[in-house]
C-alpha angles and dihedrals in degrees: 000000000000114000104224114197128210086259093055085046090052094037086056094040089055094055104052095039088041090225125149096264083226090065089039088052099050090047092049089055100040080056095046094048090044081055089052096047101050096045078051095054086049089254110148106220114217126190103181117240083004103072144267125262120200145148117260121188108227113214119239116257139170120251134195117239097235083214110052102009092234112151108249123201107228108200122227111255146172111271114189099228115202115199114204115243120224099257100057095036083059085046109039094017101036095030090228123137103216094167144004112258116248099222125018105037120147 
């Protein structure tokens, strides 16, 4: 399984749109800190048949150090939860292509 960075996505997105990747680039992380903004405001973020994207509170626990067996206190805090979205669950989960993706395809 191949690692694609955020360079690589914009790189690819470039090409096929035939945008500057500057511009491409500076879209891509508009969209990623307007992602980071509203999940900070407690705002849940939904792209139909893509997934859902919103802020949980996990509850404190104890935990066991695996090394030396001490209890641990684990603090409650804030986990980002992202729920899949019925396209890509019958693409990635069920292993079915329902559709061509618009960008990125190689």
């Amino acid at each position: 399984m191949a690692t694609i960075t955020k360079k690589d996505f914009v790189d690819r997105i470039a090409e096929q749109t035939g945008q500057k990747r500057g511009e491409v680039k500076r879209a891509v992380q508009l969209f990623l800190d307007g992602m980071i903004d509203e999940l900070t405001n407690g705002n849940r973020l939904e792209f139909r048949d893509f997934g859902v994207f919103e802020v949980r509170e996990r509850a404190a626990r104890t935990a066991q150090n695996p090394k030396t067996l001490e209890q641990v206190i684990v603090p409650a805090r804030k986990a980002v939860r992202f729920k899949i979205g019925r396209l890509m669950r019958e693409q990635i989960v069920l292993g079915e292509k329902t559709r061509q993706p618009a960008v990125l395809s190689r």
